[in-house]
C-alpha positions as CSV (number, residue, x, y, z in Angstrom):
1,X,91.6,-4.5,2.6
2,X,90.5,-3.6,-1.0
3,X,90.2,0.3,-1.0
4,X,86.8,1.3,-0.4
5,X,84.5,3.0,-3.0
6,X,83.1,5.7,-0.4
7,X,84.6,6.3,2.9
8,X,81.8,7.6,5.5
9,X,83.5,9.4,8.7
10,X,81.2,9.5,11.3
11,X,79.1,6.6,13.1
12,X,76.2,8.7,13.8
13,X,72.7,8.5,12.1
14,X,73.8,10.5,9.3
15,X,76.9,8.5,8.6
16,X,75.2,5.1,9.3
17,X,72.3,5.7,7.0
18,X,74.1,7.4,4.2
19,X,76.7,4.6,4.1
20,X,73.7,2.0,4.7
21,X,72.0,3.6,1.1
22,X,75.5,3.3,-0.8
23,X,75.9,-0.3,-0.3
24,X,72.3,-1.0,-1.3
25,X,73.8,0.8,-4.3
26,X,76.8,-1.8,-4.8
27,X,79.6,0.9,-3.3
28,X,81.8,-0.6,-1.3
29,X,81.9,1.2,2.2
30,X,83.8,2.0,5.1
31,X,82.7,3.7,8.4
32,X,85.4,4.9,10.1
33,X,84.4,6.6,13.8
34,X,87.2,7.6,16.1
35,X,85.3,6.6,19.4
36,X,81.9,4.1,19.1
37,X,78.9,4.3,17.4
38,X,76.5,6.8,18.5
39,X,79.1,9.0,20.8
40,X,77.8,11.7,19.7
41,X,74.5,13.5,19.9
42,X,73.2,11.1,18.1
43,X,73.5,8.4,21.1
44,X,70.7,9.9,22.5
45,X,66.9,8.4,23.7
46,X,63.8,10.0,22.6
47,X,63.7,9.1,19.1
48,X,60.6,11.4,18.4
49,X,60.2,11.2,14.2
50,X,57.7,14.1,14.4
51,X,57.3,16.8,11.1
52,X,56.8,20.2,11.3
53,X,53.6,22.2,11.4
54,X,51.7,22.1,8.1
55,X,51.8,25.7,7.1
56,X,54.3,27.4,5.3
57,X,55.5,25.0,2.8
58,X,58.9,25.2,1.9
59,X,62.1,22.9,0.9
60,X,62.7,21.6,4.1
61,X,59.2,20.6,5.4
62,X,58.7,18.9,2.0
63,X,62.1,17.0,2.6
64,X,61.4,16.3,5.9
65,X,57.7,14.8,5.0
66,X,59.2,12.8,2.4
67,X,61.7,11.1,4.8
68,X,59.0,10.6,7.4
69,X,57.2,8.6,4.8
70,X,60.3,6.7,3.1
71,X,60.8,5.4,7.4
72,X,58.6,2.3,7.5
73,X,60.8,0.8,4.7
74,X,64.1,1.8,5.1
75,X,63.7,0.7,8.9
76,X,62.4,-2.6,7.7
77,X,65.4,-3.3,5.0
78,X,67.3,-2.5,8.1
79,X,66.1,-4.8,10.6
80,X,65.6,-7.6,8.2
81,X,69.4,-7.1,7.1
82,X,71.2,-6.8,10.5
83,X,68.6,-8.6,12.6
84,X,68.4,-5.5,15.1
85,X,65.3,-3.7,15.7
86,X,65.6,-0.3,15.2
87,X,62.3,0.1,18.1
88,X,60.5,1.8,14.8
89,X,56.7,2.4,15.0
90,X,54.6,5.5,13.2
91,X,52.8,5.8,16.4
92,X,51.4,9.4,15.8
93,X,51.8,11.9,18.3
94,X,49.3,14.4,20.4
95,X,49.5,17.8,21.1
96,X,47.2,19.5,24.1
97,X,45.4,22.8,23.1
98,X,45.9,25.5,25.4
99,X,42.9,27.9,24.8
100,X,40.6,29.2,21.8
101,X,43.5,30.3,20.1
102,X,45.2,27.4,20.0
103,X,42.5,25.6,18.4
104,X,41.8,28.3,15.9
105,X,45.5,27.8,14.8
106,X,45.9,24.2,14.9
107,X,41.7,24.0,12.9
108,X,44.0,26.0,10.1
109,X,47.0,23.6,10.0
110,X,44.7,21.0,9.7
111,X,43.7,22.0,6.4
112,X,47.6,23.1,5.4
113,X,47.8,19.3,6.0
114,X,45.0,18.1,3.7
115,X,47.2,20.1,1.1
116,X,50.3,19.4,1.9
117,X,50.2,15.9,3.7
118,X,47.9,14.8,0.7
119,X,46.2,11.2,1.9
120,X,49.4,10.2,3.6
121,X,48.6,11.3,7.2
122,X,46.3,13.4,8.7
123,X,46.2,16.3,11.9
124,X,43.1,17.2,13.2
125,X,41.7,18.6,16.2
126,X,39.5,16.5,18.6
127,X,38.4,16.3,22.3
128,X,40.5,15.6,24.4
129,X,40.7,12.6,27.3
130,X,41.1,12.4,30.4
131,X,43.2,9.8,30.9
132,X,47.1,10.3,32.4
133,X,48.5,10.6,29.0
134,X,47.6,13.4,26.7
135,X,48.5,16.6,28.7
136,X,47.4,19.2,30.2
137,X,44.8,20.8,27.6
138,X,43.0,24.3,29.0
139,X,40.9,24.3,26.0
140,X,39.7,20.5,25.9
141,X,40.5,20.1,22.1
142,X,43.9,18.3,21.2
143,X,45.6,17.7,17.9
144,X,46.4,14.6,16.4
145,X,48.9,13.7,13.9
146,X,49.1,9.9,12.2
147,X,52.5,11.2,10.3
148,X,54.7,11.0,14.0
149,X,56.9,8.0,14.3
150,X,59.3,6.9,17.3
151,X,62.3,4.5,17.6
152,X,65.2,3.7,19.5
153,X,67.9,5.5,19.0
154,X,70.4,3.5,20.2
155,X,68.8,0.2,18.7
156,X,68.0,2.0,15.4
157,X,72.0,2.6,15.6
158,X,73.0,-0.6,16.4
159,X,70.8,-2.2,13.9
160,X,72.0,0.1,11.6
161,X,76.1,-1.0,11.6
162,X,74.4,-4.8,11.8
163,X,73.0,-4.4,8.8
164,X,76.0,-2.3,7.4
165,X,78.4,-5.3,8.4
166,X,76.3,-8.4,7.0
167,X,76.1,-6.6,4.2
168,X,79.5,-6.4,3.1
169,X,80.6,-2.8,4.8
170,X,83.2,-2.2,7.2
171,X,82.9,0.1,9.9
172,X,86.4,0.5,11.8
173,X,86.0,2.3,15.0
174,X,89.6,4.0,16.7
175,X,90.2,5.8,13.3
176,X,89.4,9.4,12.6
177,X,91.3,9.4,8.9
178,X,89.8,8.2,5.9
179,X,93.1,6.7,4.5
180,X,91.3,5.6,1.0
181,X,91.0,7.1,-2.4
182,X,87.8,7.9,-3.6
183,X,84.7,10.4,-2.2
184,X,85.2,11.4,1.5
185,X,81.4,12.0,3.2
186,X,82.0,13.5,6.8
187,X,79.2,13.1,8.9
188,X,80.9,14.5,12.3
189,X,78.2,16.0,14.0
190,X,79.3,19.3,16.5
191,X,83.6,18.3,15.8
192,X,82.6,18.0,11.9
193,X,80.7,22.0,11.9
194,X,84.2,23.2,13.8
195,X,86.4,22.0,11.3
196,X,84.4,23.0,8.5
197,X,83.9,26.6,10.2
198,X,88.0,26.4,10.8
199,X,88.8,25.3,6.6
200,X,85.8,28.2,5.6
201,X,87.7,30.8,8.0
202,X,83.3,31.6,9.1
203,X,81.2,30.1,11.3
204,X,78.7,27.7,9.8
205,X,77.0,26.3,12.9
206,X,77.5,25.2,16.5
207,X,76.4,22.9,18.9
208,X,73.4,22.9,21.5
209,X,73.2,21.2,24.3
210,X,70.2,18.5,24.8
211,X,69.1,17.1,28.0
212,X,66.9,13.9,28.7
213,X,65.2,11.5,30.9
214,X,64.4,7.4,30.8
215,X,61.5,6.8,32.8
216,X,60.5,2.8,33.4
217,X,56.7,2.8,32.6
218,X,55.3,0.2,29.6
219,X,52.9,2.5,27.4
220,X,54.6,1.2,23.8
221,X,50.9,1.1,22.3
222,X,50.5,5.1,23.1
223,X,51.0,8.1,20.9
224,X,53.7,10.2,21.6
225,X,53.1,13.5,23.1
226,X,54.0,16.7,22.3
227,X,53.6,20.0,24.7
228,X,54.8,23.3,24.0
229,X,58.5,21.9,23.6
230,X,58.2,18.8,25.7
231,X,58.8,15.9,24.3
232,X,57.4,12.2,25.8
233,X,58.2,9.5,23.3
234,X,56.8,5.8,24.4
235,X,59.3,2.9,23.5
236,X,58.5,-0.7,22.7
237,X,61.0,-1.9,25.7
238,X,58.7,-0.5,28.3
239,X,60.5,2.8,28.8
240,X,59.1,6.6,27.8
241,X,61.7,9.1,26.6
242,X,61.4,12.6,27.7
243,X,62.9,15.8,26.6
244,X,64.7,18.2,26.0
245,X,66.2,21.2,27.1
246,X,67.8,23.5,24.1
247,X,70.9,25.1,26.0
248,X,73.2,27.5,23.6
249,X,75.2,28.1,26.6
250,X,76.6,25.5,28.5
251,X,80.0,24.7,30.4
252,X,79.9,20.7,29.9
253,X,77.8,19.1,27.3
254,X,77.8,15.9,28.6
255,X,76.6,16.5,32.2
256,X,72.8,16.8,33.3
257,X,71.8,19.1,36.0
258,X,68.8,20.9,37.1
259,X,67.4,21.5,33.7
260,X,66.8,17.8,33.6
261,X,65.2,18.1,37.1
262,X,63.1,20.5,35.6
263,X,62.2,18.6,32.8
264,X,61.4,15.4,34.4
265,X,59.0,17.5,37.3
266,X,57.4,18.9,34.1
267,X,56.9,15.3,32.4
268,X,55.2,14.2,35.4
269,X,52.9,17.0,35.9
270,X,51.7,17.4,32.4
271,X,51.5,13.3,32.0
272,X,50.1,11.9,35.2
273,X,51.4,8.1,33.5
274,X,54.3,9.1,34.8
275,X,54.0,10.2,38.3
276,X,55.2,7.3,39.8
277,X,57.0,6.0,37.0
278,X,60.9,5.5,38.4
279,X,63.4,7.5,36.0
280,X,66.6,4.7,35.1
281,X,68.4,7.1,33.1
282,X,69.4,10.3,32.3
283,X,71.2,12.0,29.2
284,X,73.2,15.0,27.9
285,X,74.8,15.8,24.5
286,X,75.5,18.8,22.1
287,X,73.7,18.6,18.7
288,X,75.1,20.0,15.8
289,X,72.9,22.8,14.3
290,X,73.9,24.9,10.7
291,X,73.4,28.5,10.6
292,X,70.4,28.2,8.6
293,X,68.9,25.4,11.2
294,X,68.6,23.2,7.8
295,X,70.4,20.1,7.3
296,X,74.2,21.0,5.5
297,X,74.4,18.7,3.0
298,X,76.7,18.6,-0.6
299,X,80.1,18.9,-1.3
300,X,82.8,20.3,1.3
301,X,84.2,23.8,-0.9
302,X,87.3,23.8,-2.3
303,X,87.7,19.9,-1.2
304,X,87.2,17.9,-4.7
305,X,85.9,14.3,-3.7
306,X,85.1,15.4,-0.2
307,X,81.6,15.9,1.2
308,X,79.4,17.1,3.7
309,X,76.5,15.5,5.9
310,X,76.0,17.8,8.7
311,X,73.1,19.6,10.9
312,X,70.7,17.0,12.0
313,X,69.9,19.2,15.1
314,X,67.2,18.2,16.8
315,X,65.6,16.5,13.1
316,X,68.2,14.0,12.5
317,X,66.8,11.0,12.7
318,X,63.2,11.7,11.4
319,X,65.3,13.3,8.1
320,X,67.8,10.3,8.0
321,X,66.4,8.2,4.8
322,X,66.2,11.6,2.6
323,X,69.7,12.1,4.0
324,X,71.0,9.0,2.6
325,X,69.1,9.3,-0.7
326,X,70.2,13.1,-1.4
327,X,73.9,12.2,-0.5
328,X,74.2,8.5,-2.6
329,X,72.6,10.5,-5.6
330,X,75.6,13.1,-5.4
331,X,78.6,11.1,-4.7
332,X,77.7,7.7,-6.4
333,X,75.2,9.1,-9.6
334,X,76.8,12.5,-9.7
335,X,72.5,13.8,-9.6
336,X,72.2,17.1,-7.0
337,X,68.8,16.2,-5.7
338,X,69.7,18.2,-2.6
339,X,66.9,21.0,-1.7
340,X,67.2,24.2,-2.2
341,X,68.8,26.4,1.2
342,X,70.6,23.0,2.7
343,X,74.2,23.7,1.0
344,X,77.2,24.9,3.0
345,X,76.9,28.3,0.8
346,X,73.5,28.8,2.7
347,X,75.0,28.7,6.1
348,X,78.2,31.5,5.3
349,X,78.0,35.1,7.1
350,X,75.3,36.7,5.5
351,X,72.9,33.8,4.1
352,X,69.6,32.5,5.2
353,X,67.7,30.4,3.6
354,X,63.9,29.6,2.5
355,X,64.0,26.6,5.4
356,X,64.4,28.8,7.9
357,X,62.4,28.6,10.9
358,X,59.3,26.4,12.1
């Protein structure tokens, strides 16, 4: 095998998309993943592509909203490339209103949106429906957003190492050593924050446990919906995501228990769709979140030719394409177009950043 150009370690969405933007670059490419594709957090099922609340602008919303817009087209190069289908549609997304309050806030984002979302999507508030699917709302007024997308995360990474592969790229799973010459990208999710927190002798991150649920039901042509932290994400192979639970403390991350119980009793209540609806499958994993809860991206210290791709938390998929972009720019072009706040630096003892927080 001719010695690859960049060697990506990691097959999760940060690793797939980053090495799927170097070979659109001409790099030659090789994934290497110790266990399969997606064993990680990113392996998950809800797939909610939804940005943060229009108000206080700062690096990392305006990353994020420029990745939620760069989706349509990176997810079609994708599926015309591999043959997979990612499951991508920007579906938008509704949010219940709880009382007057709520309204008032969500009647100000709306014009943080006209600013900051420009023509490209829109949030406003509107009355809201009765009809088993938008929530419980106390005050009769939801939100909706036209910027939300969904896929499948699964499909999107399977489609992702098609394309990779007919492309020219290798991606050797069983490995967990680059054994090549040239720029190093890890992308190892919850393992990768360790052993960069091990080198750095200081913590830079840690993982959180995620909990979610597969319900059968066919509602692909609905919005997603979005109440105070509940996620329920329609898919176009007749399932509906929901989750998650945020667990800092934890004793297995890959078990579900009651918190998913709770979770799926919540779904139900607040979307009557799904009272009936049968659930076919349930899912835990730990995802990897930085210090500064932005993503960790540039060049691993004191390492020359090795990077970092790191703290997609619960983001990592809606952020993926500006991922990709920021990283080929560094290791193939040698340009730092990676935001202010999302450098390992910004995640040592000490450090916060402006991306901090909702």
């Amino acid at each position: 095998m001719a010695t690859a150009d960049v060697t990506v370690m990691g097959g999760g969405i940060f690793g797939l998309a980053i090495a799927w933007e170097c070979l659109g670059r001409g790099a030659r490419v090789r994934v290497c993943e110790r266990s399969r594709i997606g064993a990680g957090s990113s392996g998950g099922v809800v797939g909610a592509l939804a940005p943060h609340v229009p108000e206080n602008w700062n690096p990392k919303k305006a990353f994020q909203l420029a990745s939620l817009l760069a989706a349509e087209a990176f997810w079609d190069g994708v599926a015309q490339a591999g043959g997979g289908s990612p499951g991508y549609a920007r579906s938008g997304r509704v949010q219940p209103l709880a009382d007057p309050r709520a309204v008032e806030i969500a009647r100000a984002r709306s014009a943080g949106a006209r600013q900051f979302w420009g023509d490209a999507a829109e949030w406003r508030v509107v009355p809201a429906l009765r009809d088993g699917w938008q929530g419980e709302s106390g005050s009769g007024w939801i939100v909706e957003d036209t910027l939300s997308a969904r896929l499948c995360p699964r499909g999107a990474l399977a489609a992702l190492a098609a394309a990779i592969r007919a492309c020219g790229g290798e991606i050797a799973l069983g490995t967990d050593a680059p054994g090549a010459s040239g720029p190093v990208i890890w992308a190892t999710g919850v393992e990768g924050l360790a052993a960069l927190s091990r080198d750095l002798g200081d913590s830079v991150g840690t993982g959180v446990k995620g909990q979610a649920a597969l319900f059968a039901c066919a509602a692909a042509g609905r919005p997603q919906l979005f109440d105070a932290g509940l996620h329920v994400v329609p898919h176009e192979d007749g399932t509906v995501a929901v989750g998650s639970t945020s667990e800092r403390s934890y004793d297995d991350g890959e078990t579900t228990d009651e918190r998913l119980d709770a979770i799926v009793a919540r779904a139900r209540k607040v979307c009557p769709a799904l009272a009936e609806a049968p659930v076919i499958g349930r899912w835990a994993g730990v995802r990897p979140r930085a210090r500064s809860r932005s993503p960790m991206l540039g060049p691993w210290p004191g390492r020359p030719g090795v990077f970092i791709a790191n703290g997609g938390f619960k983001i990592g998929f809606g952020i993926a394409p500006g991922v990709a972009r920021a990283m080929a720019d560094l290791v193939l072009e040698g340009r730092d177009t990676i935001p202010e706040g999302f450098g390992v630096e910004d995640n040592l003892e000490g450090r916060r950043t402006a991306g901090d927080g909702d």
